[in-house]
C-alpha positions as CSV (number, residue, x, y, z in Angstrom):
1,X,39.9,-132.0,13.5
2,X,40.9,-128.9,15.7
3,X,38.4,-127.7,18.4
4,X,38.4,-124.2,19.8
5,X,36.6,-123.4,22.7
6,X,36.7,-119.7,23.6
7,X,34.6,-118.3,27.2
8,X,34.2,-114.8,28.0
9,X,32.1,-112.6,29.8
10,X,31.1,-114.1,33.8
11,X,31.4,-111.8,36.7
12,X,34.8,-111.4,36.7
13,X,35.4,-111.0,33.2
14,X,38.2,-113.4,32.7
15,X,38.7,-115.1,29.6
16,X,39.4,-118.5,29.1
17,X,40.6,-120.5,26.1
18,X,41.6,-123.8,25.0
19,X,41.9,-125.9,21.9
20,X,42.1,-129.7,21.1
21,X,43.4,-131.1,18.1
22,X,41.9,-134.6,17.6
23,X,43.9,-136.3,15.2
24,X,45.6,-139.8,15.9
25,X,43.1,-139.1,19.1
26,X,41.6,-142.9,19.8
27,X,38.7,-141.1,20.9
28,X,38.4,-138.7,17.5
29,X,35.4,-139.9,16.6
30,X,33.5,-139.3,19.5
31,X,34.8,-135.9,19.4
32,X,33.6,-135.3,15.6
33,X,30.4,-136.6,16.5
34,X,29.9,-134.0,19.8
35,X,31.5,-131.2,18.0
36,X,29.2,-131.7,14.6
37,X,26.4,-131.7,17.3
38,X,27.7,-128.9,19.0
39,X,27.9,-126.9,15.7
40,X,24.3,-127.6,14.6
41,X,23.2,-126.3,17.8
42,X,24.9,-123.0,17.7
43,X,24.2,-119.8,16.6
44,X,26.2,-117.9,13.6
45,X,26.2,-114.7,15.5
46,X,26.6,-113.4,19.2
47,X,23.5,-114.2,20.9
48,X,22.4,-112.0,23.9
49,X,23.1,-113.1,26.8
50,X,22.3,-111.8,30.4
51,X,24.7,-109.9,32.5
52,X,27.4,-111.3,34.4
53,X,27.0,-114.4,31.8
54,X,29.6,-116.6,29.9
55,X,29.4,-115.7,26.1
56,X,31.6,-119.0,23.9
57,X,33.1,-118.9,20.9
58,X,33.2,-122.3,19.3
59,X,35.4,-122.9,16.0
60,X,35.8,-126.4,14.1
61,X,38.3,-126.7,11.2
62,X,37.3,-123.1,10.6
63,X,33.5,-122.8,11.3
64,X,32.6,-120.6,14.4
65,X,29.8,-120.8,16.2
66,X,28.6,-118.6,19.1
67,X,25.9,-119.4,22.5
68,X,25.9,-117.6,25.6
69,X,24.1,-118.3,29.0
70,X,21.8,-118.9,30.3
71,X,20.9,-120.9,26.7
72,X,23.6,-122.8,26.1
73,X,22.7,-125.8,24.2
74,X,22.9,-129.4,26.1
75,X,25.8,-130.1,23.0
76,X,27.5,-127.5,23.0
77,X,27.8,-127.4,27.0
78,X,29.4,-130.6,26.6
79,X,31.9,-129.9,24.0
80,X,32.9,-126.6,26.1
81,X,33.2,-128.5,29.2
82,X,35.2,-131.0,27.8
83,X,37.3,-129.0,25.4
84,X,38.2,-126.4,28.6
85,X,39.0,-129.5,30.9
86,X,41.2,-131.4,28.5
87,X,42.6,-128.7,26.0
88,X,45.6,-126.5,26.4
């Protein structure tokens, strides 16, 4: 499974991606199991958001899903967070 995360927006309007491609992960099915969460939780288009926010892009094998603050879904937060910590 790959995992995308894209962030943008924020008050200094810096972009930041990453991307995580579980297979032959030990951990791959914890990931499947956030990121199916994650997508459930999403939104299929840009929601508003409020100035100076983060705006994410989330894509699964494909499937893109969007959130923005100050919403973000419990799910999805986690799948950003760990996707931007641990992804290149």
């Amino acid at each position: 499974m790959r995992i995308q995360v894209r962030r943008t927006g924020g008050f200094a309007g810096i972009e930041r991606s990453a991307e995580i491609d579980t297979a032959g992960r030990p951990d791959a099915a914890e990931w499947q199991a956030l990121a199916g969460r994650a997508l459930a939780a999403g939104q299929g288009t840009r929601p508003a958001g409020v100035p100076d926010g983060f705006h994410y892009e989330i894509t699964v094998d494909g499937r893109t899903v969007h959130a923005s603050d100050p919403g973000l879904p419990e799910d999805l937060r986690a799948l950003v967070t760990r996707v931007l910590k641990e992804g290149a």
